[in-house]
C-alpha positions as CSV (number, residue, x, y, z in Angstrom):
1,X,0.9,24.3,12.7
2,X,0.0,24.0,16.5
3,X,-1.1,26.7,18.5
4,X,0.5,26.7,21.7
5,X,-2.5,28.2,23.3
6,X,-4.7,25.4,22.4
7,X,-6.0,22.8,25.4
8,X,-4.2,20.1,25.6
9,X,-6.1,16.8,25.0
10,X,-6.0,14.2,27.7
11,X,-3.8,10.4,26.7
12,X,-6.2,8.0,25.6
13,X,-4.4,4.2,25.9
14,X,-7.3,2.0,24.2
15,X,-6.8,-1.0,22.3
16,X,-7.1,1.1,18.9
17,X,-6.4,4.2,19.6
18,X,-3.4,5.9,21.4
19,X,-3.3,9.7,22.2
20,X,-0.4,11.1,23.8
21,X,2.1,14.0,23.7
22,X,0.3,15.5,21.1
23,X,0.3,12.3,18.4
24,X,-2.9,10.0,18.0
25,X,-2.2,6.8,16.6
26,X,-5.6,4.7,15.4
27,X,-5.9,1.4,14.1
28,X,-8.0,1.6,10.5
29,X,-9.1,-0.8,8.2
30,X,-6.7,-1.0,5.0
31,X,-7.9,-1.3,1.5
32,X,-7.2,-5.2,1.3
33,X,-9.3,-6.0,4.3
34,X,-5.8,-5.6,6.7
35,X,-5.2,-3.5,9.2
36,X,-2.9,0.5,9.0
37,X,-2.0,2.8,11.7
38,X,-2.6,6.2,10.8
39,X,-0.7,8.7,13.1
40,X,-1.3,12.2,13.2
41,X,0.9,15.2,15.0
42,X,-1.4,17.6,16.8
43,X,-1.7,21.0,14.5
44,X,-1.6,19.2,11.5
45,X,-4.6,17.8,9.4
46,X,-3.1,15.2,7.1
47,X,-1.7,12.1,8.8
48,X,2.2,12.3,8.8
49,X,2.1,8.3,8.4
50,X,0.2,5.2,7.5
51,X,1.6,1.9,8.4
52,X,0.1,-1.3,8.3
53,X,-0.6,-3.0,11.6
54,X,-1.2,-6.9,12.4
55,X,-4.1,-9.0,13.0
56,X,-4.6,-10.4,16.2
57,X,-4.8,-13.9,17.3
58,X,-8.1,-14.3,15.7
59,X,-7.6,-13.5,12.4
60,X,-9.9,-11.1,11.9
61,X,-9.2,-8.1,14.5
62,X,-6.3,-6.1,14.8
63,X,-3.8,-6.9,17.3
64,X,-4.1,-4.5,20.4
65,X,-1.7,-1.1,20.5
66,X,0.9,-1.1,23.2
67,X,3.7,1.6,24.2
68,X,6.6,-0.1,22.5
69,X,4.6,0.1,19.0
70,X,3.2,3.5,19.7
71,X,6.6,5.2,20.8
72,X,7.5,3.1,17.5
73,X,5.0,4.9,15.2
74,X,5.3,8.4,16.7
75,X,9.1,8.2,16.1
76,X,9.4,7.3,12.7
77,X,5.9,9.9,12.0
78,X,8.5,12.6,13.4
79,X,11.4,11.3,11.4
80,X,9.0,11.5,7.8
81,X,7.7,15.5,8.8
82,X,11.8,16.1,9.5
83,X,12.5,15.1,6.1
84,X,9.4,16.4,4.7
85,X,10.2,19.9,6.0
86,X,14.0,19.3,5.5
87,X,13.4,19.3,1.3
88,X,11.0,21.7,1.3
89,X,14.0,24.0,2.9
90,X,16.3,22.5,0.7
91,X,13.6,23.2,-2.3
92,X,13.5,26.5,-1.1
93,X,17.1,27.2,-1.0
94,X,20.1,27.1,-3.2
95,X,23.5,27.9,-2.2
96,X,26.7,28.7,-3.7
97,X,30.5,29.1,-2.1
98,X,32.6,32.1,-4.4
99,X,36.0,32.8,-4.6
100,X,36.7,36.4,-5.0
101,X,39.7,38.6,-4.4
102,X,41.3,36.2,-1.2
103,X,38.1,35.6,0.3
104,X,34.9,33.4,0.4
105,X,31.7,34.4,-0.1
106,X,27.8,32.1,0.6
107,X,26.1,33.6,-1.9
108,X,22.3,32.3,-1.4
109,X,18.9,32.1,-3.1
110,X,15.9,31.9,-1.3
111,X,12.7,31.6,-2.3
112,X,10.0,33.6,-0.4
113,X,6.6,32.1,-1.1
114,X,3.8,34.1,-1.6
115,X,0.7,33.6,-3.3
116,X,0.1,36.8,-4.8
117,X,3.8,38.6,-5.2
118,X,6.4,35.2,-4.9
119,X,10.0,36.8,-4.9
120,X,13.6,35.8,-4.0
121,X,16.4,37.2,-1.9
122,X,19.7,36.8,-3.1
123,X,22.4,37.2,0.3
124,X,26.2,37.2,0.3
125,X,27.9,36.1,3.6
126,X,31.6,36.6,3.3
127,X,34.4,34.4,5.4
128,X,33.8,36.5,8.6
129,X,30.0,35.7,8.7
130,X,29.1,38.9,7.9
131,X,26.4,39.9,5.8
132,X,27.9,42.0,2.6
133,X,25.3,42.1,0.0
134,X,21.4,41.6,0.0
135,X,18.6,42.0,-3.1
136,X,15.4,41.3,-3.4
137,X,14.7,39.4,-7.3
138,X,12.1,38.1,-9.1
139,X,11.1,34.4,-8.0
140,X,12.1,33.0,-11.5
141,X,15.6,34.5,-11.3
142,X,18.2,32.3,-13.0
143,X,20.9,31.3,-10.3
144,X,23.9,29.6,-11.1
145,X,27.6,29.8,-10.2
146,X,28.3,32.4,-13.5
147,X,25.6,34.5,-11.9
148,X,26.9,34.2,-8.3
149,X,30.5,35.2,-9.5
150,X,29.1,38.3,-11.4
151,X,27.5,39.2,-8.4
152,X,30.2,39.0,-6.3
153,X,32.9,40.6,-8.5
154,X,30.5,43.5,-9.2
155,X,30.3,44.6,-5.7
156,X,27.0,43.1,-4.9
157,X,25.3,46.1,-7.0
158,X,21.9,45.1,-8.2
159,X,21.7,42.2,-11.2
């Protein structure tokens, strides 16, 4: 990601190239001799979208960038990394509501990756927010509501 320390890069406004708030937006040749926008987020190496762009008037060169069409492209980059980062979350993370003994209980899964020693941890909130049970599992662990239930009605002892 970006580094908060790092120099901020001065706007650049040219005909095929935008740079501002930390998003660059270039004009690049497409495969079937057309024109794409590739915009990339400060921090991160792989564009967060390619678009395709317009000729100009000629024919044969792209059509100049202008605000509208960069504030365009830098808000529907930021809208793909937000979804992008939003399933990988979700992907992360599975959650289950429990009934037990008059109350409600979040009992979560949630992946920790790691290269050399993945795991899980398996929380219980109950219907006060608090935190009433927490275990560390192996990153394969089989989660599902019977699981959940067992874990709750067994006090939240290791499974």
């Amino acid at each position: 990601m970006s580094d908060e320390n790092a120099p901020v890069e001065p706007d650049i406004m040219e005909p095929t190239l935008w740079r501002k708030n930390g998003w660059t937006a270039r004009v690049i040749r497409s495969d079937d001799d057309g024109w794409a926008v590739e915009i990339h987020k400060a921090g991160i190496s792989e564009p967060a979208l390619i678009s395709p762009w317009v000729m100009g008037r000629d024919k044969k060169n792209p059509k100049p960038f202008d605000g509208p069409a960069f504030a365009t492209f830098v808000k529907t980059a930021s809208e793909v990394l937000d979804r992008s980062a939003t399933q990988r979350d979700q992907a992360l993370k599975k959650k289950l509501a429990i009934a037990w003994g008059g109350k409600w209980f979040d009992v979560t899964l949630e992946q920790v990756p790691d290269e050399y020693e993945p795991s899980a941890v398996l929380t219980a909130v109950d219907d006060a927010g608090q935190l009433v049970g927490k275990q560390r599992v192996a990153a394969n662990f089989k989660f599902n509501r019977d699981v959940a239930n067992a874990w709750v009605q067994g006090g939240f002892k290791e499974v």
